[in-house]
N, C-alpha and C positions, 0 to 999 in steps of 0.2 A: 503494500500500500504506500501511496504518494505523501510524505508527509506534508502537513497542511504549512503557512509561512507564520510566524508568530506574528502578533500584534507589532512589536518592534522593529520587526524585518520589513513590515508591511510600510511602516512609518517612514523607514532608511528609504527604502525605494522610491515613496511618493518624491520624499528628500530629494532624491536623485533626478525623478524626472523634473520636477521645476526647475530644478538648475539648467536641464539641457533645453527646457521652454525657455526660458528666461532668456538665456544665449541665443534662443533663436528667434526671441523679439527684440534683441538688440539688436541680431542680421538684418532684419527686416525693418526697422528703421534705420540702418544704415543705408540698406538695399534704397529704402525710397528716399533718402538724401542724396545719393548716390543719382537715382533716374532725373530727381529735380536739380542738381547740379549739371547736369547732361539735358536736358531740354533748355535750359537756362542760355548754357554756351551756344545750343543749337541755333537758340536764335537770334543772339548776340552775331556769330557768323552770317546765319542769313540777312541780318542789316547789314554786315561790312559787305557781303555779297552785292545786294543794292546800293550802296554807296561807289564801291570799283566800278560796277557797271554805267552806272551815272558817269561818273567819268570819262569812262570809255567811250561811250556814247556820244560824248557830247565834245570829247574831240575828234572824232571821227565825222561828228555833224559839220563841225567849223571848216575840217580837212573836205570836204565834199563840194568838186568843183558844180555839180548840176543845179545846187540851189544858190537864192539868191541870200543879199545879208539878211532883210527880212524873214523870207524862210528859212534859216540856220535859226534864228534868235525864238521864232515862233515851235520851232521844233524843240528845242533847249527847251524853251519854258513848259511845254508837254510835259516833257521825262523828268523834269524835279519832282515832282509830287512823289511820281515812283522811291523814291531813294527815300523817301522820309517812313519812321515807324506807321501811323497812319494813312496809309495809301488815299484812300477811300476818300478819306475827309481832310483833304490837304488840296491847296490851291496856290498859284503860285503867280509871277509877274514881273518883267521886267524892263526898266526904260533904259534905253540904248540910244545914244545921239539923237534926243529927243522923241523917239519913236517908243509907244508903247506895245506890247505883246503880255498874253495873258491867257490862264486856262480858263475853260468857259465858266467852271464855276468858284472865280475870282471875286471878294468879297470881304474888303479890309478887318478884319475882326484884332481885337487885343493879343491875341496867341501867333505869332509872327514873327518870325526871324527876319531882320532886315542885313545887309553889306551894298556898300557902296562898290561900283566896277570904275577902275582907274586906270585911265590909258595916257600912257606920255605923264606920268604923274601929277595928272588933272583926274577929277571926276566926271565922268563920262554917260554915269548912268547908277540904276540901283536896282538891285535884286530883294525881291520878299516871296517868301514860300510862308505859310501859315494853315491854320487848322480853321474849317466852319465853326467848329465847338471848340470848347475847353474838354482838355485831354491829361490824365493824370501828371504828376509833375514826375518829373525826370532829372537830369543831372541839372540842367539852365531850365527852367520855365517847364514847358511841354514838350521841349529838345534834348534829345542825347548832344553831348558835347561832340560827337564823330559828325552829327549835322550840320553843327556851325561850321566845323573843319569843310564839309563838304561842298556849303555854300560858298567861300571864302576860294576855294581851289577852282571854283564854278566860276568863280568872276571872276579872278586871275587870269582865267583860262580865255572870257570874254572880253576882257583888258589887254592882252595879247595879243586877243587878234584883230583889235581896232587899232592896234598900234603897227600892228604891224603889215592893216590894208586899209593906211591910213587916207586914202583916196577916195573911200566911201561916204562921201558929205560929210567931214567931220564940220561942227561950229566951228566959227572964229577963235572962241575962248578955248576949244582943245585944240585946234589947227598951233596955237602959239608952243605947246607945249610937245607937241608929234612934228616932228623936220621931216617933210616928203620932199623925195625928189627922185627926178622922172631917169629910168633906166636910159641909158643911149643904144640906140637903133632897137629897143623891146618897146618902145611905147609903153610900159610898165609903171609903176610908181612901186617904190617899195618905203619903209621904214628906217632910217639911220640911226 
């Protein structure tokens, strides 16, 4: 016959198995610190993803001999929205040698990132991306700090290349600060 476990021995083992529960609800809150630190960077990367891409995009827009400066400028202001945490509800705008461009659902609100675009070391123009609503807060306002980065690379990028096709109707007041002059036998104008 099997003998039976004593009372004591009964006790020791319960003993035992809480310990190995126990251990194994610490795994499992690790386990799920672990998944939420892992969705977390996930999509931390997938905004720097949108952000490179913005970029990219948007010198390869300026590099694009088939459009005109208006259609470069109108395309740019398309694809900001894209690059920012809030797709959806993000609008964006920007004035370039007096000329406006803007997404169709453009609509000054408080929540706005603003930079100025400076070509020839004149202002030239201003960039605002911003949100229809209020959006939880973030590192600056309702913006990751990688957005303002983003903006600022945006307009450099836009500053660049008003300086450097500087023949495209610039004003009087940036014409003084941009030196053009004309290639010999290109008919050209370029940037000095």
């Amino acid at each position: 016959m099997r003998k039976l476990p004593t009372k004591k021995h009964l006790i020791d083992h319960i003993g035992e198995l809480q310990r190995e529960l126990s251990g194994k609800d610490s795994l499992k809150s690790e386990v799920e610190w672990l998944e939420h630190a892992l969705k977390k960077r996930t999509r931390l990367l997938g905004e720097r993803d949108k952000e490179l891409t913005c970029i990219m995009k948007t010198l390869a827009t300026l590099r694009e001999s088939e459009l005109n400066f208006d259609q470069r400028m109108q395309r740019i202001v398309e694809m900001l929205p894209q690059a920012w945490q809030y797709p959806d509800n993000a609008y964006a705008q920007l004035e370039v040698l007096g000329r406006r461009f803007q997404t169709e659902k453009c609509t000054e609100t408080p929540w706005s990132q603003r930079r100025d675009i400076v070509a020839g070391g004149k202002k030239c123009g201003l960039a605002v991306v911003g949100y229809l609503c209020e959006k939880p807060a973030a590192e600056e306002g309702a913006f990751l700090r990688e957005e303002r980065i983003l903006l600022e690379v945006i307009c450099e990028c836009i500053g660049i290349y008003v300086e450097r096709h500087g023949g495209i109707s610039l004003p009087p007041s940036i014409k003084s600060g941009v030196q053009i002059s004309k290639t010999a036998g290109r008919g050209g104008s370029h940037v000095n």
